[in-house]
The first five atom37 places (N, CA, C, CB, O) and aatype in JSON, in Angstrom:
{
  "aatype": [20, 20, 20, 20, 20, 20, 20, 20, 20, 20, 20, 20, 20, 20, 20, 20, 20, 20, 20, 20, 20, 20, 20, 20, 20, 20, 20, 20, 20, 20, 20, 20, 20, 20, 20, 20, 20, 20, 20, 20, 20, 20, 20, 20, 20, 20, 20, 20, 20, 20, 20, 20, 20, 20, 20, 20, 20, 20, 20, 20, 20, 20, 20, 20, 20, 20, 20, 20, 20, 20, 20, 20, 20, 20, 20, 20, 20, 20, 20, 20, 20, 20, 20, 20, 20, 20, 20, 20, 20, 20, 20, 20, 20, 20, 20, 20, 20, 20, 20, 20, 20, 20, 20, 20, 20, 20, 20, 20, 20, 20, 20, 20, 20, 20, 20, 20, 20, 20],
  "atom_mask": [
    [1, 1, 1, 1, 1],
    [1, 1, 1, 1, 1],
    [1, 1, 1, 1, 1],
    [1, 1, 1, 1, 1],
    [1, 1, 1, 1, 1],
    [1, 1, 1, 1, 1],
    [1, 1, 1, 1, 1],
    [1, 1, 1, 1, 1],
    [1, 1, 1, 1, 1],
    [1, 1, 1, 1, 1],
    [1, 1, 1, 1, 1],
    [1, 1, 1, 1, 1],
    [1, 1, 1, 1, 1],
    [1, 1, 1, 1, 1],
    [1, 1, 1, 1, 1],
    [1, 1, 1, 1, 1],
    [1, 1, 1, 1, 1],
    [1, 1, 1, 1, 1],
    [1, 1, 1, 1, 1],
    [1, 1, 1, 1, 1],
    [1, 1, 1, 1, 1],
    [1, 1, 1, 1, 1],
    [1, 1, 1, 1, 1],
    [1, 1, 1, 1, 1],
    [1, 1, 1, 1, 1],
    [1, 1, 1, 1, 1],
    [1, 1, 1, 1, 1],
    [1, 1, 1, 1, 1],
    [1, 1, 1, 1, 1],
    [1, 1, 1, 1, 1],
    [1, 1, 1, 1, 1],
    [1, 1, 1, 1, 1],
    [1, 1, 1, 1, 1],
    [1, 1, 1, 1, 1],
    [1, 1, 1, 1, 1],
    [1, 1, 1, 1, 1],
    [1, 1, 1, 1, 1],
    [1, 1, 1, 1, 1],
    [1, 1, 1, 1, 1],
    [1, 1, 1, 1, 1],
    [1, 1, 1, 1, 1],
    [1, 1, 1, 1, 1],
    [1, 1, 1, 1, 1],
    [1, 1, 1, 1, 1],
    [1, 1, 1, 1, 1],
    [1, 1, 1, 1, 1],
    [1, 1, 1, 1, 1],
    [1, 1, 1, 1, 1],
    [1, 1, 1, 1, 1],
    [1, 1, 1, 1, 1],
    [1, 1, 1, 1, 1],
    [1, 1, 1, 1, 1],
    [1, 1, 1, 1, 1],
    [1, 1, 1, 1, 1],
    [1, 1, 1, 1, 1],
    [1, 1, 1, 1, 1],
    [1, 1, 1, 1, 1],
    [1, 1, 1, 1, 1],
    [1, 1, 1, 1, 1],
    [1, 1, 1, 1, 1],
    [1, 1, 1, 1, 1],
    [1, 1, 1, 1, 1],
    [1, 1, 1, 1, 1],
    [1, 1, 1, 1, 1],
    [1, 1, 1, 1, 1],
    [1, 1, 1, 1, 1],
    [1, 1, 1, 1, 1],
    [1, 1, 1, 1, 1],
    [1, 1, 1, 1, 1],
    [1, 1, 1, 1, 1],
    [1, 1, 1, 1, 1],
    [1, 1, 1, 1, 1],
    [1, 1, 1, 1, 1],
    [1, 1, 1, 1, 1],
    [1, 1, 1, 1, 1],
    [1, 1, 1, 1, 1],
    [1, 1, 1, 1, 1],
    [1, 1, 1, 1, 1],
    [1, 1, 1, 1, 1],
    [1, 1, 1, 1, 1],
    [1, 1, 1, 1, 1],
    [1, 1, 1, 1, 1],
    [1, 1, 1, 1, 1],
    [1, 1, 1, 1, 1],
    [1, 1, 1, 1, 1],
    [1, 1, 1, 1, 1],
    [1, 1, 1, 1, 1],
    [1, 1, 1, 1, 1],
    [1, 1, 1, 1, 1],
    [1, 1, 1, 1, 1],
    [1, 1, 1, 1, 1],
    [1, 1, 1, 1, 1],
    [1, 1, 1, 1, 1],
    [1, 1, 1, 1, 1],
    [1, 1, 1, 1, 1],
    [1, 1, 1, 1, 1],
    [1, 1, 1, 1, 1],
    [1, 1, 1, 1, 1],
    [1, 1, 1, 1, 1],
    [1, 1, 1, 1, 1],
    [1, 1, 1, 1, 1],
    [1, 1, 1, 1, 1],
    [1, 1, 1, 1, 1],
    [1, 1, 1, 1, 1],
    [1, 1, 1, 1, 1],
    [1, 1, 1, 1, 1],
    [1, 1, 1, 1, 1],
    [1, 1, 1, 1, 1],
    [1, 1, 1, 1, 1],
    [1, 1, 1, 1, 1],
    [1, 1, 1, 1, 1],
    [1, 1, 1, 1, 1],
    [1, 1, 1, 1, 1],
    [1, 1, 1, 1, 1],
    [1, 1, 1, 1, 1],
    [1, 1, 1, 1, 1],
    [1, 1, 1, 1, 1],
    [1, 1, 1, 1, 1]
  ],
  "atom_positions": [
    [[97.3, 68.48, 73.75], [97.35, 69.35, 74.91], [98.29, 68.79, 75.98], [95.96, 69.54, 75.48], [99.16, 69.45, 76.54]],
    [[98.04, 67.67, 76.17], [99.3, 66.98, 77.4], [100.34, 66.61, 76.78], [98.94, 65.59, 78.3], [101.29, 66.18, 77.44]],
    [[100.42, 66.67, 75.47], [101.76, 66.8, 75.06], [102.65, 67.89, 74.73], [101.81, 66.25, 74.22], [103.7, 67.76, 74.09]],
    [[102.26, 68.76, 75.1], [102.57, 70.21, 75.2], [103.05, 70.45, 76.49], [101.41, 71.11, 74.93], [104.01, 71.2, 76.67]],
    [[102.25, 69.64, 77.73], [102.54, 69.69, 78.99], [104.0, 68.9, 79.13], [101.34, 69.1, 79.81], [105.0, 69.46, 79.57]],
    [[103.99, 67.57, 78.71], [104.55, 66.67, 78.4], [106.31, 67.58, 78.27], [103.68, 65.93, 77.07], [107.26, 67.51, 79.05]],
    [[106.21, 68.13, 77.36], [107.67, 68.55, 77.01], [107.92, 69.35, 77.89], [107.97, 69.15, 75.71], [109.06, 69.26, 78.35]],
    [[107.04, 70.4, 78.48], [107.62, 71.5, 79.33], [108.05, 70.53, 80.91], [106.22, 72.97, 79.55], [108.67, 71.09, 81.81]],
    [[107.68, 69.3, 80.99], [107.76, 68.64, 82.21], [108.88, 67.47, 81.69], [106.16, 68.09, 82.8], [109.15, 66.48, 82.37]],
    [[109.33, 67.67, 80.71], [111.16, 66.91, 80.31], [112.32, 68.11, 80.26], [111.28, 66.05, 78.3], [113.54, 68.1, 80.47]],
    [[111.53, 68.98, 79.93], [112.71, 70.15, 80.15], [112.94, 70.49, 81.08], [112.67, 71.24, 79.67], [114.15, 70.7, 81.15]],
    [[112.13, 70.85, 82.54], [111.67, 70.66, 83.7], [112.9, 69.85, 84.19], [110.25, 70.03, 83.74], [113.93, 70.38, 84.61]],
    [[112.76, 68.94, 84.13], [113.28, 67.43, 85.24], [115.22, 67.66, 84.1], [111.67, 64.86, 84.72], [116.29, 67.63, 84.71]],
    [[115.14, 67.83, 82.63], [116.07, 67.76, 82.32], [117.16, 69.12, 83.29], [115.79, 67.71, 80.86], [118.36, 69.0, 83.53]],
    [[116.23, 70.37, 83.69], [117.0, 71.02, 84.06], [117.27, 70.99, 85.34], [116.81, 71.93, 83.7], [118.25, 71.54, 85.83]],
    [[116.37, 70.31, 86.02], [117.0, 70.0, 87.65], [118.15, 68.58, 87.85], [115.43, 69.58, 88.78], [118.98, 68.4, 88.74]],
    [[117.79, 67.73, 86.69], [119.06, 66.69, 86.49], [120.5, 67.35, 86.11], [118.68, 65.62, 85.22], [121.54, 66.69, 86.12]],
    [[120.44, 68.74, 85.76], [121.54, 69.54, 85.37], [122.53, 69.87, 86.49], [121.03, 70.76, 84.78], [123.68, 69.49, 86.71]],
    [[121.43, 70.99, 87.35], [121.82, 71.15, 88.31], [121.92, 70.2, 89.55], [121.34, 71.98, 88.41], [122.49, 70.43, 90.62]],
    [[121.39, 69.32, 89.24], [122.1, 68.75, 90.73], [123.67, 67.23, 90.2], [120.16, 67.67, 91.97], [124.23, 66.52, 91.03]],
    [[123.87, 67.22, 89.01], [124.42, 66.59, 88.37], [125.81, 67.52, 88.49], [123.66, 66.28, 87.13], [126.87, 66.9, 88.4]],
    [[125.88, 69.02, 88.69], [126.73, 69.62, 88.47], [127.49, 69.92, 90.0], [126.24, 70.65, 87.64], [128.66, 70.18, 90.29]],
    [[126.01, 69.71, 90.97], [126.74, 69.89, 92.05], [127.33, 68.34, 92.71], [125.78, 70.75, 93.02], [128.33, 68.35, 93.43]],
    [[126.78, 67.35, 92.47], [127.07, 66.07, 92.43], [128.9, 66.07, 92.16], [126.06, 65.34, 91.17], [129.81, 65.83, 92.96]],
    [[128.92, 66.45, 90.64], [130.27, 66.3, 90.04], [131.18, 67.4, 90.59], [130.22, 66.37, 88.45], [132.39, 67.15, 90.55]],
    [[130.82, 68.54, 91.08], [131.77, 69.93, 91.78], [132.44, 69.28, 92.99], [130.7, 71.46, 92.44], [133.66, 69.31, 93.2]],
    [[131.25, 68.49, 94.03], [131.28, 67.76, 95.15], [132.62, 66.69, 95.12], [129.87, 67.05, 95.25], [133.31, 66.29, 96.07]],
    [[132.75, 66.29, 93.28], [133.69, 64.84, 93.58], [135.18, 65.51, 93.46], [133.43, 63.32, 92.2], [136.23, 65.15, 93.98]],
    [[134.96, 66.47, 92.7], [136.62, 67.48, 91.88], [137.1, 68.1, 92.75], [136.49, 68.79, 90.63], [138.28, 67.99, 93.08]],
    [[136.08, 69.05, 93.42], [136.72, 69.83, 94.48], [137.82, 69.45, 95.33], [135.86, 70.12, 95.27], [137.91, 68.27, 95.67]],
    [[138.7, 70.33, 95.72], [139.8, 69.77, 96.44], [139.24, 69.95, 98.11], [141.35, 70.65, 96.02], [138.48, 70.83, 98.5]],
    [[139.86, 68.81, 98.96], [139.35, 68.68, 100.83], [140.28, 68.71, 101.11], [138.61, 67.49, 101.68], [140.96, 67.68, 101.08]],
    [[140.81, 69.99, 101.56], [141.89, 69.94, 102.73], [141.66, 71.05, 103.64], [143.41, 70.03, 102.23], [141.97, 72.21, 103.4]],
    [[141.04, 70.54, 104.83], [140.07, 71.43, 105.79], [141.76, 71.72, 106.73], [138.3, 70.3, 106.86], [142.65, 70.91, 106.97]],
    [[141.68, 73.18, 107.06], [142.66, 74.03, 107.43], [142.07, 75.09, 108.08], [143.44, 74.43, 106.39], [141.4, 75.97, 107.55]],
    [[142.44, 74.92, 109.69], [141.33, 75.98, 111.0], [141.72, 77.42, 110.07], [142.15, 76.1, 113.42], [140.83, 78.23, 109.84]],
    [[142.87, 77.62, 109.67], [143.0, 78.83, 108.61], [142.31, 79.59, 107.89], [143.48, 78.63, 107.85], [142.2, 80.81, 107.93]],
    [[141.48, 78.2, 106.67], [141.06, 78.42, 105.86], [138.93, 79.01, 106.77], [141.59, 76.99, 104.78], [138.13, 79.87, 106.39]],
    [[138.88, 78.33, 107.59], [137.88, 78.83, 108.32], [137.65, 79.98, 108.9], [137.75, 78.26, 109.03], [136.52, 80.04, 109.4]],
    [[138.02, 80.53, 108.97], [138.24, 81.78, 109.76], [137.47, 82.87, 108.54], [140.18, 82.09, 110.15], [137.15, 82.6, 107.38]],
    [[137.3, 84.15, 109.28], [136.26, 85.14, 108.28], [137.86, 85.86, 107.68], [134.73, 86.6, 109.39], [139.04, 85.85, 108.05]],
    [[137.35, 86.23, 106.97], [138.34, 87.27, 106.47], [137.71, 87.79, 105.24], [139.83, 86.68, 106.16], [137.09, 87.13, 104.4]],
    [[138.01, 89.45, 105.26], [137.14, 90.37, 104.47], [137.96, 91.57, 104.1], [135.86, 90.81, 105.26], [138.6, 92.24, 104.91]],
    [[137.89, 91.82, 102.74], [138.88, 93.12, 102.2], [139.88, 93.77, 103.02], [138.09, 94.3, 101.83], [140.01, 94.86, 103.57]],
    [[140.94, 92.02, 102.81], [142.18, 91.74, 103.28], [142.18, 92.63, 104.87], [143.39, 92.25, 102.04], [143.12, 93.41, 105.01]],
    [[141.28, 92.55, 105.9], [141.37, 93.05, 107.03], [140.34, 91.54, 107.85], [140.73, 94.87, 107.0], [139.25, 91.13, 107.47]],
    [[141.34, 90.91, 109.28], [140.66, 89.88, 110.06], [139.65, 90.5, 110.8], [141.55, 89.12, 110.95], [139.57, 91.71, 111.03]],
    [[138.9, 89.63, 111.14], [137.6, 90.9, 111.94], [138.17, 90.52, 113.43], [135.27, 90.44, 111.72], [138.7, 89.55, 113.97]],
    [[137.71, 91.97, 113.79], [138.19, 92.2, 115.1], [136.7, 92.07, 116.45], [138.98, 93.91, 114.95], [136.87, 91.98, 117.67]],
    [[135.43, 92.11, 115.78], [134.23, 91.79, 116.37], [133.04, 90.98, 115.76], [133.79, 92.88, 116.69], [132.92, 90.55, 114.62]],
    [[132.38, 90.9, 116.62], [131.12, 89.77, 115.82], [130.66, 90.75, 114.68], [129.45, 89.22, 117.0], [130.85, 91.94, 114.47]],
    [[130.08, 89.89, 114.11], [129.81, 89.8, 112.75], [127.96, 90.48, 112.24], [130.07, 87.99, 112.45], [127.43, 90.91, 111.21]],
    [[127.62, 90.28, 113.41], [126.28, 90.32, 113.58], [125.8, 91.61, 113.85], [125.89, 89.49, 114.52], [124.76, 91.68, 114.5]],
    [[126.29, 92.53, 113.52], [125.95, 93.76, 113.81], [123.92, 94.27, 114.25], [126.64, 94.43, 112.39], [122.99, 93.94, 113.52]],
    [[123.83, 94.75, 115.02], [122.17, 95.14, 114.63], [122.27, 96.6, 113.91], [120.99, 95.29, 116.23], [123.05, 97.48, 114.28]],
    [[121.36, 96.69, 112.83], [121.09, 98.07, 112.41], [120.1, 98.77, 112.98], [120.84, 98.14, 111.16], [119.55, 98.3, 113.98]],
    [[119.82, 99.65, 112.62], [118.67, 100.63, 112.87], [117.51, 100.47, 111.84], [119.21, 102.13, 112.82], [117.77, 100.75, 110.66]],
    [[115.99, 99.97, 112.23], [115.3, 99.17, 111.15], [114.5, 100.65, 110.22], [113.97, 97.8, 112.01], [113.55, 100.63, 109.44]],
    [[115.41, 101.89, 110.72], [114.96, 103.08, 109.86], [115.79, 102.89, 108.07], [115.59, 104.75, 110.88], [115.27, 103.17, 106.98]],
    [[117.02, 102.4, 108.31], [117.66, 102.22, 107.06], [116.81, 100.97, 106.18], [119.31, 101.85, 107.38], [116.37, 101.17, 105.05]],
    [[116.71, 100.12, 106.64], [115.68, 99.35, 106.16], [114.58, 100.12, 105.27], [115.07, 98.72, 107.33], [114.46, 100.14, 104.04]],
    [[113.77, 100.78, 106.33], [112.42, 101.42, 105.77], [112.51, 102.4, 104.58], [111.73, 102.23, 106.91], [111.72, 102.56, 103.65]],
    [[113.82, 103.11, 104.89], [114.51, 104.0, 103.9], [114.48, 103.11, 102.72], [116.04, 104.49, 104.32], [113.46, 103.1, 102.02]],
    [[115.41, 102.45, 102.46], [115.45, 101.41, 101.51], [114.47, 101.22, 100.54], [115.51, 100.38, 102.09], [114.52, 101.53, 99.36]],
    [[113.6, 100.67, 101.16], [112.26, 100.27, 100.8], [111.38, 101.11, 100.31], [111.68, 99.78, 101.73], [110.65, 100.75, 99.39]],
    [[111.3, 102.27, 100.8], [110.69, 103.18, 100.4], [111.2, 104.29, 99.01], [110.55, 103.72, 101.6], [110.28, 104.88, 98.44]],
    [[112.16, 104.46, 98.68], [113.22, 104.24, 97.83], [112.82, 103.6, 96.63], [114.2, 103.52, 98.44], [112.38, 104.16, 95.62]],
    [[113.12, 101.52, 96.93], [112.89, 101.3, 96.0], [111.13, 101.21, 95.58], [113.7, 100.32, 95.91], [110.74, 100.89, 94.46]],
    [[110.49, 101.46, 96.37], [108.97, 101.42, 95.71], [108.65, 102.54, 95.22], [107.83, 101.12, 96.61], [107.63, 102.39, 94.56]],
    [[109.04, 103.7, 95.2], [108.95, 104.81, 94.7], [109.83, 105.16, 93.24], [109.28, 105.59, 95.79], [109.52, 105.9, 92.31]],
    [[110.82, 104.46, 93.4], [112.0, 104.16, 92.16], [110.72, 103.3, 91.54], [113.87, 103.1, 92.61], [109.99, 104.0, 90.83]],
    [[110.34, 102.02, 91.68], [109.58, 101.11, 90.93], [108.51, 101.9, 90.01], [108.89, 100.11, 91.93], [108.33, 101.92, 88.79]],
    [[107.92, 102.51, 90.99], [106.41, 103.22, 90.69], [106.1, 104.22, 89.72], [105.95, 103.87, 91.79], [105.13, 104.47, 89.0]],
    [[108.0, 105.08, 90.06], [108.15, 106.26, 88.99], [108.42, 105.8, 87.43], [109.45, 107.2, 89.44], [107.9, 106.52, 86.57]],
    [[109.25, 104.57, 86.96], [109.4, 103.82, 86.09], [107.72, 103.24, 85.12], [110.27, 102.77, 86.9], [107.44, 102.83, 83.99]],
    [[107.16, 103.46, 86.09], [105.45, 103.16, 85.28], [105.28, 104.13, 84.01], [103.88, 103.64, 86.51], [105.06, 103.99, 82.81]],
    [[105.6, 105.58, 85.27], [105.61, 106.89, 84.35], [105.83, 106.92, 83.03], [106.49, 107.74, 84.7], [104.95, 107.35, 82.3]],
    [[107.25, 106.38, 82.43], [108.06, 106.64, 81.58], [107.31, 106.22, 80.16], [109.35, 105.97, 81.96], [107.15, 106.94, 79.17]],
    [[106.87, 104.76, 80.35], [106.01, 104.47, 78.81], [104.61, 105.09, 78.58], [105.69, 102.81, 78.6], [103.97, 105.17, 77.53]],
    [[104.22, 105.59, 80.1], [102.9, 106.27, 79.84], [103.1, 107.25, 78.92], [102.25, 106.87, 81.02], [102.57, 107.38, 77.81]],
    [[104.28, 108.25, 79.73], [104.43, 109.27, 78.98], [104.95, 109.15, 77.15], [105.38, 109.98, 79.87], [104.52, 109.92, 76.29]],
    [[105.78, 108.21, 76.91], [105.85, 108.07, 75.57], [104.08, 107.83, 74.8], [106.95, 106.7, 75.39], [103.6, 108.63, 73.99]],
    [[103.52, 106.82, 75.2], [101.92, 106.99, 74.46], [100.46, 107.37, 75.02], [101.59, 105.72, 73.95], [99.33, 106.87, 75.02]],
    [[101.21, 108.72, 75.56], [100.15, 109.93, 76.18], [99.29, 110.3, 75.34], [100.75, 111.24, 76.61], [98.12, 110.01, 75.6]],
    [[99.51, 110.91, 74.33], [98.72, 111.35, 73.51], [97.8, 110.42, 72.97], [99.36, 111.91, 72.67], [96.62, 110.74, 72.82]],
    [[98.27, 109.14, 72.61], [97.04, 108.41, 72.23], [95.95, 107.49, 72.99], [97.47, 107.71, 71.39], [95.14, 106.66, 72.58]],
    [[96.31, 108.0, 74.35], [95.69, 106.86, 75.24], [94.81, 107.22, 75.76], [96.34, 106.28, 76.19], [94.32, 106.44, 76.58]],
    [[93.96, 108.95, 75.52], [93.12, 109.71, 75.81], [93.15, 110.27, 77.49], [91.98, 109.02, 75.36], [94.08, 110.15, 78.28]],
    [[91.7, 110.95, 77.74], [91.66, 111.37, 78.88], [91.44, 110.2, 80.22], [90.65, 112.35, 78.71], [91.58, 110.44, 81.42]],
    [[91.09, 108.96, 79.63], [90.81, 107.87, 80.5], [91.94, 107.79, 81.4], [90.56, 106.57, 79.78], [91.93, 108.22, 82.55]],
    [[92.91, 107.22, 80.85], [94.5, 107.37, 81.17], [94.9, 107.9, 81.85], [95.22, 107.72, 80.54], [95.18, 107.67, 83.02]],
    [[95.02, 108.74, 81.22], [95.39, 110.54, 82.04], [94.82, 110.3, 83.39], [94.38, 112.26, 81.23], [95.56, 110.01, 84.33]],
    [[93.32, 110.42, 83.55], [92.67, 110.36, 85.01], [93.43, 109.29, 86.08], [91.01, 109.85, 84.84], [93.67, 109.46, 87.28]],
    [[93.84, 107.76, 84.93], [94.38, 107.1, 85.7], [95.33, 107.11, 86.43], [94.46, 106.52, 85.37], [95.3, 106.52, 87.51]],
    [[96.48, 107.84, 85.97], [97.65, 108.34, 86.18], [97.61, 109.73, 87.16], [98.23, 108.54, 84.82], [98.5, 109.99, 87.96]],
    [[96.49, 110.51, 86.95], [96.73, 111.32, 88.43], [96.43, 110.48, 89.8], [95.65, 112.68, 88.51], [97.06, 110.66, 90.85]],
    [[95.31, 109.49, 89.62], [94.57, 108.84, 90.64], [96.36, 108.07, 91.0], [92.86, 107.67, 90.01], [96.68, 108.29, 92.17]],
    [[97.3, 107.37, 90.28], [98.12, 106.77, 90.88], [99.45, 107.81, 91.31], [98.38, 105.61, 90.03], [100.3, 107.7, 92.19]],
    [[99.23, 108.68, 90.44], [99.86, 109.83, 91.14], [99.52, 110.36, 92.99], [99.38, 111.01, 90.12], [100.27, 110.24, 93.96]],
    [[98.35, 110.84, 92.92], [97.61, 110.94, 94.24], [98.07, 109.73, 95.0], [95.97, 110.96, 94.09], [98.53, 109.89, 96.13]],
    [[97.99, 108.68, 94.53], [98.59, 107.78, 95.64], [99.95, 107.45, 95.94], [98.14, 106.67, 95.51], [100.29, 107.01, 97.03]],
    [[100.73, 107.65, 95.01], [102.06, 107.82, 95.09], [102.54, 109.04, 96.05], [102.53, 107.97, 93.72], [103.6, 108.76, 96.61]],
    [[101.98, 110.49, 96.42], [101.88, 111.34, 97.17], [101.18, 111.32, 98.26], [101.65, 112.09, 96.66], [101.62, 112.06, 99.13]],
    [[99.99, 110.56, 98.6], [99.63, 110.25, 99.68], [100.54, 108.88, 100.85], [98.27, 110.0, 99.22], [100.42, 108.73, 102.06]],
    [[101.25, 108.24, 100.02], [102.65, 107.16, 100.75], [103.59, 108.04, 100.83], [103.36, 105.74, 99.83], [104.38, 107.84, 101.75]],
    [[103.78, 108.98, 100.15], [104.8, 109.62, 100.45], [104.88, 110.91, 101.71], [105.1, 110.02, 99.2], [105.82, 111.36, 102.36]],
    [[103.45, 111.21, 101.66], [103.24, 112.47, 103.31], [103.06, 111.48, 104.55], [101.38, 113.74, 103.32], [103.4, 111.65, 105.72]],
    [[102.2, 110.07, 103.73], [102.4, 109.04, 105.55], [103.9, 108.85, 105.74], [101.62, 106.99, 105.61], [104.43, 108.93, 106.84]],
    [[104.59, 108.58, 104.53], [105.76, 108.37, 105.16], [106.85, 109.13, 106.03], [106.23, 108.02, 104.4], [107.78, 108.66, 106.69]],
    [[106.46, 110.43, 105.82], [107.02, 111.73, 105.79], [106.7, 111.95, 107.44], [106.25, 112.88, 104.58], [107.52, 112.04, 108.36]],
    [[105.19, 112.01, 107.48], [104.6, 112.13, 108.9], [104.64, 111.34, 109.72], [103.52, 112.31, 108.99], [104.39, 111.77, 110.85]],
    [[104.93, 110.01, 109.62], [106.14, 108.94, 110.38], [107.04, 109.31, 110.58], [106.64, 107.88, 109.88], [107.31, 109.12, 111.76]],
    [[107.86, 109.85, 110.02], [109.53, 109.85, 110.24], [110.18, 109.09, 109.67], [110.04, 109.61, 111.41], [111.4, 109.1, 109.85]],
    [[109.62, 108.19, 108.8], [110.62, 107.56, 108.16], [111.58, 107.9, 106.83], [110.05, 106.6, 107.96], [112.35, 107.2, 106.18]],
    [[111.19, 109.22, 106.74], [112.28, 109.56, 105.93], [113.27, 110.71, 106.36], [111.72, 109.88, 104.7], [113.67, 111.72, 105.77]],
    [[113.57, 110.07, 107.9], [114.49, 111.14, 108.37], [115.54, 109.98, 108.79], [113.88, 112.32, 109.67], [115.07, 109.0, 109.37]],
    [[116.59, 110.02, 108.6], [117.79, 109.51, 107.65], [118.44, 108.75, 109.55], [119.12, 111.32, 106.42], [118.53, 107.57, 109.9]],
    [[118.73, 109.96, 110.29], [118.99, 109.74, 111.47], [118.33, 109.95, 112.7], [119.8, 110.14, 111.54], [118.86, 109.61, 113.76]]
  ]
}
């Protein structure tokens, strides 16, 4: 049993001796020739003309998010529906009950406002 542990804790240490062995050796090859030039931002060949730091609007955020948990949630769907038929009425019930809740996040979200864009 601890030798079972044993190996997964040499492969472990072998793979963090990897990575830091690689950044060790990147650190010695790399070329240093610091140039105020080379510092500077620069982004799809245009210099920036303002800070960088923009604030957004934390509605695009929520958008986002809401998006991808609904993208996530609908993806459940897909193998249910391939072994529907054999998974009886148990299932089934289960899948409206997460249905119902998938539609009940979706009218709070609605009745927030957070799915109004602007």
């Amino acid at each position: 049993m601890v030798g079972n542990y044993g190996y997964a804790g040499v492969w472990v240490l072998v793979g963090i001796g990897f990575v830091l062995f690689t950044f060790f050796f990147a650190r010695l090859i790399r070329p240093q020739r610091p140039n105020p030039n080379k510092l500077k931002n620069y982004e799809c060949g245009e210099f920036p003309f303002s800070d960088s730091q923009l604030q957004f609007n934390v509605r695009y955020y929520i958008f986002a998010l809401i998006f991808v948990i609904f993208d996530v949630e609908v993806v459940f769907l897909f193998p249910w529906a391939v072994v529907f038929k054999s998974l009886g009425l148990f299932a089934f019930v289960e899948m409206l009950i997460f249905i119902a809740i998938l539609l009940f996040g979706l009218a709070y979200a609605w009745k927030k406002g957070a799915l109004k864009w602007v």
